[in-house]
N, C-alpha and C positions, 0 to 999 in steps of 0.2 A: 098629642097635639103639638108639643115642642117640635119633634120632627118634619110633624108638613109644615110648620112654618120656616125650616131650612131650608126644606124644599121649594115652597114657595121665594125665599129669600136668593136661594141660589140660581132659580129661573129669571127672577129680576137684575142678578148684576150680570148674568151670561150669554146676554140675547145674542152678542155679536159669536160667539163662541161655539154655540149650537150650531150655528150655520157654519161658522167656521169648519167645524170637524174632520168630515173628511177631504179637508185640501189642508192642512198642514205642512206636508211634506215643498210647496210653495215657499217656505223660509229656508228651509236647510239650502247652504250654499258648501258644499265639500271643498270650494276652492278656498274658503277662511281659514289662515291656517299655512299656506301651502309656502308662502315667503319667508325670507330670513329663518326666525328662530322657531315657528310651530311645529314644523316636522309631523304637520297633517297629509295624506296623500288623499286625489279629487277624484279615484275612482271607483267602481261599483266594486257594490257589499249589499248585504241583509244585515240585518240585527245582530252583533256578534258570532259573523258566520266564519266560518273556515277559510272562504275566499273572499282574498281582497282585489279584485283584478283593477290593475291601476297603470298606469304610463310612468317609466323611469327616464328622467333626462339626463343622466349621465354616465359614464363607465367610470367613474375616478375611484382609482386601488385605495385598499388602508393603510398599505404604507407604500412608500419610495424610498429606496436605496436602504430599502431595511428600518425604517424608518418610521412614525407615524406620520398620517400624512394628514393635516389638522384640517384641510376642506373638502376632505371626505365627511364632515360633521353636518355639512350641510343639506346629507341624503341619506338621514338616518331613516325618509319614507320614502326613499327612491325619486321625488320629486322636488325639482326645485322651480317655483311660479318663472321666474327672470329669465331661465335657461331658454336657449332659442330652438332646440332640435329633441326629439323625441327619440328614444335608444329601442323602446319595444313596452312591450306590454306582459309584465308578469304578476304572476297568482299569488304573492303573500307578500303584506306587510303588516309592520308598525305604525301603529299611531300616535306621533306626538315623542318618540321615545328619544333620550341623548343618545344610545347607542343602539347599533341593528345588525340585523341578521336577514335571513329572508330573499325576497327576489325572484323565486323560482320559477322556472320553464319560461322564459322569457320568449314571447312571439312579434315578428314584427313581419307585415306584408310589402312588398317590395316589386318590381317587374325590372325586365332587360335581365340581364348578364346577374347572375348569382354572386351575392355578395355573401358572404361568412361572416366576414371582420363586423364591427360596429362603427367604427371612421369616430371620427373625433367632432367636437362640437362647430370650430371653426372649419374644418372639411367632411362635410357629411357626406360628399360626393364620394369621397374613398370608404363609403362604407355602407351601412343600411340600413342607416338609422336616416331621420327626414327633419327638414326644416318646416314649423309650424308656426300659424298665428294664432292667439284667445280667440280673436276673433270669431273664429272658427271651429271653438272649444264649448263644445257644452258638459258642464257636471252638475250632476243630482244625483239623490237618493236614489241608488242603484239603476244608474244610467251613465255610462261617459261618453261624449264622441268626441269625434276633431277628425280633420281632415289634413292628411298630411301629405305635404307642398311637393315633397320629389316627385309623384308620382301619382297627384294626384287621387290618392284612395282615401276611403271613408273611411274610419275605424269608428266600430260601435261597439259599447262592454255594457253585461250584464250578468246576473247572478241567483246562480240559489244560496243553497249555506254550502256546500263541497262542490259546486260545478260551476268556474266562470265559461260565460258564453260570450264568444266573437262574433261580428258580420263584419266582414270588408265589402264594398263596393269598387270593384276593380273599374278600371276602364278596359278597352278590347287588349288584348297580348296573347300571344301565341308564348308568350313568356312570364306571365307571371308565379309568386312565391308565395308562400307562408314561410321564414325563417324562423326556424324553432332553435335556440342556443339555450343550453345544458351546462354551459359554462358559466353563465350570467347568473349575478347572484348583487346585495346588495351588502358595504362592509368586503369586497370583494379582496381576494388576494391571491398571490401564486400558490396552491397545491393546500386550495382552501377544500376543493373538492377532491374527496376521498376514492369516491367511485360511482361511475354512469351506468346504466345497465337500458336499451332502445331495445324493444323486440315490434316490430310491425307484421300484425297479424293479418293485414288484406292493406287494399287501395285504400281505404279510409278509416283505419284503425293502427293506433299504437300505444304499446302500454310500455312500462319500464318504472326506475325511478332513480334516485339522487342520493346522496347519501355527503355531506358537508362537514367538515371541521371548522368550525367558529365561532361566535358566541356561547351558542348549545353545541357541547363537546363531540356527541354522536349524534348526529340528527339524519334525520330519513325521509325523504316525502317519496310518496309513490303516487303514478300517476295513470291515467288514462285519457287518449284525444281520440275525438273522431271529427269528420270533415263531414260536413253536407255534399262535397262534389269529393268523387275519385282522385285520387293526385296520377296526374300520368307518368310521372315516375318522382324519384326523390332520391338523394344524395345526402353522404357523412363525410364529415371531417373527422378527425381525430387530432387535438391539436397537444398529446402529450408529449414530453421529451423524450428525447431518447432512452430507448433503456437496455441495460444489459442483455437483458431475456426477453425474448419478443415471443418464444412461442411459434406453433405452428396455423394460426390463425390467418398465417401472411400468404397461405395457401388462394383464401380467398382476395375477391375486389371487394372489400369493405367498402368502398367511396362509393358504388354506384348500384341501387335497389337491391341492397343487400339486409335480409331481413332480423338480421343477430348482432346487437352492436354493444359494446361493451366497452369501457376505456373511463381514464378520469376524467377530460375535458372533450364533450363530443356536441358539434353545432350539425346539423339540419337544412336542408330542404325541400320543399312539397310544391311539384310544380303543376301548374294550368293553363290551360288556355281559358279563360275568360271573354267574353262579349261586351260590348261595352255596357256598364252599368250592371254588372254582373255581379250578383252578392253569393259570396262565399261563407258560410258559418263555420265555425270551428266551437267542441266544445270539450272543456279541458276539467276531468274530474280529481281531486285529489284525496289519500287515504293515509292516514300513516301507519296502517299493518299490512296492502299489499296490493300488488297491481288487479287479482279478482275483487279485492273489495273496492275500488275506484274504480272500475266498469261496472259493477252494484251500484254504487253512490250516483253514478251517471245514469243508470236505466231507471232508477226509484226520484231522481228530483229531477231528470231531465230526459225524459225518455225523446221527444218530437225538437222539430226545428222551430218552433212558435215562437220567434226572438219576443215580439211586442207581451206574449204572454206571459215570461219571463219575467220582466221590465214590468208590469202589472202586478204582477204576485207578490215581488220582491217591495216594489213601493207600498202596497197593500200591508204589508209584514212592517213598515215605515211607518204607517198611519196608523197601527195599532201601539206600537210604541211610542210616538209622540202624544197621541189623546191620552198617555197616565198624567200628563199635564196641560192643561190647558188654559192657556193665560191670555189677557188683554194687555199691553203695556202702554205707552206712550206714544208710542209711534212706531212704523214699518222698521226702521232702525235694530228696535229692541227687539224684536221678533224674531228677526233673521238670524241676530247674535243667542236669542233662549233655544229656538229649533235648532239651530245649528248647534250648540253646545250641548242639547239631548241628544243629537245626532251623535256629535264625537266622543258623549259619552254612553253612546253604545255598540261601539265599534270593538274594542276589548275588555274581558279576556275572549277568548274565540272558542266553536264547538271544537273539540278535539275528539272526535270518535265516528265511527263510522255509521252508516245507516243501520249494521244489524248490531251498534252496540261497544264493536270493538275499539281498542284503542291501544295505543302503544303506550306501556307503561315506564315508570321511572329506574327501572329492572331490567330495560329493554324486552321484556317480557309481554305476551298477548294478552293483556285484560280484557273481561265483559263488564259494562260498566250497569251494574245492574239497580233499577232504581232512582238512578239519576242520569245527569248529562254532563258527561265530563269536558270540561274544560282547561285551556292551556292560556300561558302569557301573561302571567302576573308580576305587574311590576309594584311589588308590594309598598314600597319604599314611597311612592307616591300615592297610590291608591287609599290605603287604608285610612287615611286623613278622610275622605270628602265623598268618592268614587264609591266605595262599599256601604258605607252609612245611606248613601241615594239610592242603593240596589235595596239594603235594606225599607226603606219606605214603600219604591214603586216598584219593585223587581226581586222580593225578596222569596220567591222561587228560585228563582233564577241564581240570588246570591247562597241558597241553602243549598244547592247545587254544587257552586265554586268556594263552598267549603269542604261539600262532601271531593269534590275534585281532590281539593288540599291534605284534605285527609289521607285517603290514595296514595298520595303523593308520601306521604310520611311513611303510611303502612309497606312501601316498595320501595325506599332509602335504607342502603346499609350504614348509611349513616344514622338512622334515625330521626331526621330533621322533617319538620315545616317546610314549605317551601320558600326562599328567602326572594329571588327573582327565575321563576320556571317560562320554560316553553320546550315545546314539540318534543316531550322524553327527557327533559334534563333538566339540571338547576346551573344557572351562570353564576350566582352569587352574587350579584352585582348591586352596590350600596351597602346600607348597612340597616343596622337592627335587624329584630324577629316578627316583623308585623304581620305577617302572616297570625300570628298569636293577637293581636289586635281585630283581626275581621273574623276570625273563628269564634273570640268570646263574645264578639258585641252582637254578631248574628244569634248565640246561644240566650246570652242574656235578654236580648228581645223577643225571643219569640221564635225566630226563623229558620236556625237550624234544629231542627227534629231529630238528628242521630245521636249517638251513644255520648253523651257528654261529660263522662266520666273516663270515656278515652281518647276523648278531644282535651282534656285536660290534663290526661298525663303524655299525650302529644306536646302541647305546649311547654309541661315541665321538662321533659327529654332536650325539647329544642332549649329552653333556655338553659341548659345546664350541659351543653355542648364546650364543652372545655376549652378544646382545639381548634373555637371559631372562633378567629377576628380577636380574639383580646378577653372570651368571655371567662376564661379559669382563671385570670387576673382579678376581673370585675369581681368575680364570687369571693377572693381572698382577699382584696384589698376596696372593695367598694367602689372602684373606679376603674375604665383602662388607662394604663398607665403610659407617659408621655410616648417612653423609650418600645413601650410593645406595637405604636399601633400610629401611623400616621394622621388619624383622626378619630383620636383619643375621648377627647370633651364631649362630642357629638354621639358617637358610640354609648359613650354614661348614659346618655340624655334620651336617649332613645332607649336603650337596654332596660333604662329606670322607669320609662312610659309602658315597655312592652312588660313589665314583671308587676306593674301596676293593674294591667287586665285581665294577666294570673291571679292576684289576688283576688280582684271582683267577681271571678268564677268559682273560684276554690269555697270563697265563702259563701256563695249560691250555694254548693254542692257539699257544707258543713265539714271541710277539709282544711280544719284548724291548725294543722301543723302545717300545711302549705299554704294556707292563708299569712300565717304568721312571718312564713321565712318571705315571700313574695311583697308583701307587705314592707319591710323594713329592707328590701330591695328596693323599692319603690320609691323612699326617700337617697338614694344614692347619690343625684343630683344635686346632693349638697356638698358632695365629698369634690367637684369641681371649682364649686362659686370661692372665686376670690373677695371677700370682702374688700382688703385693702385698696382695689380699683373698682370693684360692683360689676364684673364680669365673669361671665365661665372665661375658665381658663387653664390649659396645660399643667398636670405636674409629674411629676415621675415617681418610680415606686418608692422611694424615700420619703414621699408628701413632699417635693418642695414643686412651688411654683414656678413654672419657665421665669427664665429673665428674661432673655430677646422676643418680646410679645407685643403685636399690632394690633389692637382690638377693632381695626376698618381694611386691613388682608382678610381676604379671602379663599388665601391658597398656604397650606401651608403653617397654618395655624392651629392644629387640631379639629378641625370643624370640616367634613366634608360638602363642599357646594356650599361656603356662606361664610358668614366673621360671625366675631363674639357679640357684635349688636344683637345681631337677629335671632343666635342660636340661645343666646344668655336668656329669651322668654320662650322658649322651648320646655317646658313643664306644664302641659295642659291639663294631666291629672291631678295637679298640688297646687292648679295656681295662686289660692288664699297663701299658700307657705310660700308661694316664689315671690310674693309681692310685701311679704312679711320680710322677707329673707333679702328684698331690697331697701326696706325703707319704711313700708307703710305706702298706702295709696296717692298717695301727691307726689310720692319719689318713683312710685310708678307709672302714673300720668306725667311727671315730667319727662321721664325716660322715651315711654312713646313719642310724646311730639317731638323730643329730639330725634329719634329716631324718623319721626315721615317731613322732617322740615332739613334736617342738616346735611351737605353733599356728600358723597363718594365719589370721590374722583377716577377717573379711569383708570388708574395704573395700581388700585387694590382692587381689581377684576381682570387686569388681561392675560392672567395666568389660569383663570376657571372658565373653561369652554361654555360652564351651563347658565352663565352669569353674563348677561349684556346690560347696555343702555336700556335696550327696552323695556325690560321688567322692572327697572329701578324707579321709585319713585322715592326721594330726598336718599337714606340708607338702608329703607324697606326695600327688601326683593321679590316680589313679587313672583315673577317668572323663575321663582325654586320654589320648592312646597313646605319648607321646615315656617315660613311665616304665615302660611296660609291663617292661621289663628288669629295673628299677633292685634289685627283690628280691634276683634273683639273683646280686649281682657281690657279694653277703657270702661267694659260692664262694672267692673268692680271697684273703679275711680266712684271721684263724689261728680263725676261729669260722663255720666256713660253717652250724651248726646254725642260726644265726640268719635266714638264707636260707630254712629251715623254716620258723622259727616266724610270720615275714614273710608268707608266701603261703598260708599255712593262715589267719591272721588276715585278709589281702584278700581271699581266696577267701568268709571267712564276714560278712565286713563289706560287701562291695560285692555278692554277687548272692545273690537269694532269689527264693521265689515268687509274690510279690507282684503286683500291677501294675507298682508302680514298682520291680521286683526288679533295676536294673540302675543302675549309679552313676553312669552319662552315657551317652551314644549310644553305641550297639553298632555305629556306624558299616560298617555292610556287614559282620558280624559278625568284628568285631576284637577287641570285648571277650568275644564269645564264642569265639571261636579262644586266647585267653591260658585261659579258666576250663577249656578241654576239655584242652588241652597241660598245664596245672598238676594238675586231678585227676588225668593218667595219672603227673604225678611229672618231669617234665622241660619244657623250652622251647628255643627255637630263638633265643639270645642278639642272634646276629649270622646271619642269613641270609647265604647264599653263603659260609658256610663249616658243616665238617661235623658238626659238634659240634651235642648240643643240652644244656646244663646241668639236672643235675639239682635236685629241688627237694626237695617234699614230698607224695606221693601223695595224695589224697582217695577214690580208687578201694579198695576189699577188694579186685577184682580184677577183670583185664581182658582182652581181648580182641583185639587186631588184626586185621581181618580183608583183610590186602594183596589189591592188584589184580596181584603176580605170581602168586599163589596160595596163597599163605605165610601163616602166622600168627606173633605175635610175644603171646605170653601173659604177663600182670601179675599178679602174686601179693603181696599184701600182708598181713604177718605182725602178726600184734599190732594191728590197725589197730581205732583208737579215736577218739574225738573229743580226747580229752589226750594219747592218743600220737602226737604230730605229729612225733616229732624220726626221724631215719633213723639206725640203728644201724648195720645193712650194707645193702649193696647189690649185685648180682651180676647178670653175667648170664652164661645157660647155664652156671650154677657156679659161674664165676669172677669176682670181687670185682673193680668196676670199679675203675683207676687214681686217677681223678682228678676224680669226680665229674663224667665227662660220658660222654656215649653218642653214638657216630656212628650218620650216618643207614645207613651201610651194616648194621651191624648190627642194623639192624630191619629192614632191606628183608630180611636172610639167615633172618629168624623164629628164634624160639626160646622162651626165657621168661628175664623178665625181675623179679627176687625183691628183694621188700623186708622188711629186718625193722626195726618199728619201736617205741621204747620215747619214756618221758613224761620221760625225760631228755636234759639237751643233752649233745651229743659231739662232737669234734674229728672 
């Protein structure tokens, strides 16, 4: 009887919702994101697919004169909204990320006289890249077009999960292009590219692939295109240095329909005649074990020319992913910014395997990925906060997957490790901690990962007790990393100490008392930093002493990587009763926060941290990094958790909008989008790998769970206003929660979960 009346209850708050359903994909806007600090890119994709096929606006190197070159930071996704000219269109990127890789096979359509070069932003004319307007620009859910002005052609992109598909609309030429450059890459630099290998198998066929040194050490994309129209002929550059040994290659005219092409840097062209209004498709599959399995990948998801069927499928694949939530908010506003932030957050980690399975492993070895669906691009360091705890809710297939990936990933390390930050066959290392040991227990401990969990645990022990990484043979002999071993020493504790904390929570699942034990009193490590004498983390060396020359509002430089001793000193998500003990008691931690979201940071203790702006700041919270992602919520444990409300109602309206530049720093593999979607529904996931998630302050009128056991979990918010931010009660199925938090099992069990809220604060 209780159940139909949910169901009946959940019919009454979701009239507008049901009709809603299948148009969803109407809020996602991919240009949110694409200005300043988002490092979103507005082109077509599916659901965590292999192909990102997106327009890059710039050529700008990684370094100069040897040099780094710091506004290169600005195309960590190849695109930047302001830019005036469009460079081409290539098949992989990052979303949201500080640093990239990526770019590949870059195509840009062009007519008259053959251009190679890509010309520069203020002279496009010497090149072949074009000058465009928004105006002119449409982006959606796996749709991009624009029209671009040199030349007047259409550009349209679409996608499955391994095949982006082109249409140009030429005008009439007895001279038009498709230029294909092989050199073009994103993070670009001299002699980044290892080795090109073009073989063209007819007039409308070319397969080959890439092979790049930079971020990911060895990296490989192999490829295959084919053309809708014949090319009546086509020409190669080679644009390598000189070299000692040239070989007897030079036998042939390589530059001119020459079907063997081979070199480190080789650009392309595919020419036509064209009629006017004449559409050209191009569709470009990508593999990372071999140029047969990228013409497989292309015959199995894109066998015909059907562009619009494409463009249908792929949104279709959209609309199934956005109905796991379905929300009413306030207004068109808030809509745009939930869809669009389910959208960015499910653009990474990416399929990584082929249609029959395969994949490149971290071995550089040919895996069959048997079972599952292997996936790449983990940027753990952000994710495991907000991003995997959401997979675990609505997508926890999917995330029992991308641990079996991780696994993989360890069982083909001669290292032995976790993956710390992986893509396309490698690990970059980049950040810190082992969180990857984070989304492996929390997924085990819920329910979601179903493999061997007894060697997912001694996976995690191997990683944390990697001697030789970062600082960590310090940590295990001294309790802390030490000032002199590690340029961000404190942070590393703090995180080492959070990651040995979800070692214990499994070991003592799995009645693994001697690892319980040592992981455990790892766990409290984070004390071995706290200076009492100032009430900050803070620096000391392997002697124990504390740094003397110590800024606790520097950001650089300080021991704390991306952030200062404010924000990192409540970095203790799994202890926070001890972190709050360990300052003071509750009023000295409630005064701590308000000083922290009321007092300035002035700009000259951030112009030395790239990941660190004006925009994510709000008083000396940072928002736009992720180590505070929490920090709102631990006013639960004040005698004024109201404030906790009025906290996340204010970051939620101060850090993302609709804008271009609607997002307050990198949505990092959508992180920042995983905290905005978890705080609309009214809760968050404090401390992954345990069960709780703290509640907050809804932004949702009302909501919808839609679980993968089949269950629903219904969100009803009473009184919801733009000034009634404050939570009066709270309940679920009736009953008025304890203690301001919500386990995961009780959403996984559905129900409905009731908010009433008034413009007053409450105890």
């Amino acid at each position: 009887m209780k159940s139909k009346q949910f169901l009946y209850l959940g019919l009454f708050l979701f009239p507008n919702l049901l009709q809603a359903q299948s148009n969803l994909i109407q809020y996602v806007k991919p240009l949110i994101g694409t200005a300043r600090m988002g490092h979103t890119f507005p082109g077509a994709t599916v659901p965590f697919g292999a192909v990102q096929l997106s327009p890059d606006t710039d050529t700008i190197p990684y370094a100069m004169n040897g040099k780094y070159n710091g506004d290169v930071y600005k195309y960590c996704a190849g695109y930047q909204y302001d830019d005036p000219t469009i460079v081409g269109f290539s098949h992989t990127h990052f979303s949201g990320t500080g640093h990239s890789d990526l770019g590949d096979i870059l195509v840009m359509p062009t007519q008259g006289k053959v251009q190679l070069n890509p010309g520069t932003a203020d002279r496009p004319q010497d090149g072949y890249r074009s000058p465009y307007s928004h105006s002119n620009e449409v982006a959606e859910a796996n749709y991009y077009k624009v029209l671009l002005d040199k030349h007047q052609i259409k550009a349209e992109m679409t996608t499955t999960s391994r095949v982006g598909i082109h249409r140009y609309t030429f005008p009439k030429s007895d001279a038009s292009h498709l230029i294909l450059d092989l050199t073009a890459g994103i993070y670009n630099y001299e002699a980044k590219n290892v080795w090109t290998v073009v073989r063209v198998l007819n007039d409308s066929t070319i397969v080959g692939y890439r092979q790049t040194n930079g971020w990911a050490r060895t990296r490989t994309v192999y490829f295959a295109i084919k053309t809708s129209k014949a090319f009546k002929n086509y020409g190669a550059k080679y644009e390598d240095a000189k070299q000692v040994y040239a070989g007897f290659w030079r036998k042939f005219d390589q530059k001119n329909n020459f079907p063997d092409l081979a070199a480190h840097q080789i650009k392309m062209n595919l020419d036509f005649d064209t009629k006017d209004g004449e559409e050209v498709l191009m569709k470009v599959a990508l593999s990372p074990v071999s140029m047969k399995n990228a013409l497989a990948n292309m015959e199995h998801e894109a066998p015909d020319w059907n562009f619009e069927n494409y463009v249908k499928a792929g949104q279709k694949s959209w609309e199934q992913e956005l109905n796991k939530l379905q929300v009413d908010m306030l207004n068109k506003e808030d809509l745009i910014n939930f869809y669009t932030a389910m959208y960015h957050a499910s653009l990474m980690p990416t399929v990584y395997m082929d249609v029959n399975g395969e994949y490149k492993g971290l071995d550089q070895e040919v895996h069959q990925a048997k079972g599952f669906t292997n996936y790449t691009s983990f940027s753990l360091w952000d994710t495991f906060r907000a991003f995997h705890p959401l997979m675990n809710l609505i997508n926890p297939t999917r995330n029992a997957d991308m641990v079996s990936s991780m696994m993989a990933h360890y069982d083909q390390s001669v290292l032995k490790m976790l993956p710390i930050w992986s893509h396309y066959a490698n690990d970059n290392w980049c950040m810190s901690g082992y969180h990857s040991v984070s989304v492996v227990v929390d997924a085990i401990l819920k329910g979601v990962y179903k493999g061997d969990a007894e060697a997912a645990l001694a996976a995690c022990v191997q990683t944390a007790n990697a001697r030789k990484y970062e600082g960590i043979g310090s940590y295990i002999d001294l309790g802390y990393v030490p000032d002199e071993i590690s340029g961000t020493s404190v942070s590393n504790t703090l995180e080492y100490a959070y990651d040995d904390w979800c070692i214990a929570q499994l070991a003592k699942k799995l009645g693994k008392d001697d690892i319980y034990k040592d992981f455990i009193k790892r766990a409290s490590n984070w004390k071995n930093v706290y200076d009492h004498s100032i009430g900050f983390m803070r620096p000391k060396d392997a002697k124990g002493i504390f740094r003397s020359k110590f800024d606790a509002l520097e950001t650089h430089g300080q021991g704390f990587i991306e952030g200062n001793t404010w924000n990192y000193s409540l970095y203790v998500p799994h202890q926070p009763v001890a972190m709050m003990e360990m300052m003071g008691g509750p009023k000295k931690l409630e005064n701590y926060l308000d000083s922290l979201f009321t007092m300035e940071l002035p700009d000259k203790y951030f112009e030395h941290t790239e990941d660190i702006t004006r925009d994510g700041i709000i008083g000396n919270y940072v928002h736009g990094n992720e180590p505070s992602h929490h920090v709102a919520y631990l006013y639960n444990q004040t005698a004024n958790p109201w404030k906790t409300q009025a906290r996340v109602r204010q970051i939620i309206r101060n850090q993302y909008h609709n804008g271009h530049a609607g997002l307050g720093g990198n949505d990092d593999c959508g992180q920042m989008s995983a905290w905005y979607l978890f705080t609309a529904l009214g809760f968050y996931p404090v401390a992954p790998g345990d069960d709780a998630y703290w509640i907050g302050s809804p932004l949702v009128k009302s909501a919808k769970i839609n679980l993968e056991n089949g269950k629903t979990i219904t969100i009803d918010v009473k009184n919801q206003s733009e000034k009634n931010v404050y939570v009066k009660k709270v309940s679920l199925n009736g009953q008025p929660l304890a203690d301001l938090k919500l386990s995961y099992a009780a959403i996984m069990n559905g129900g409905a979960l009731q908010f009433e809220m008034t413009n007053k604060p409450g105890k």
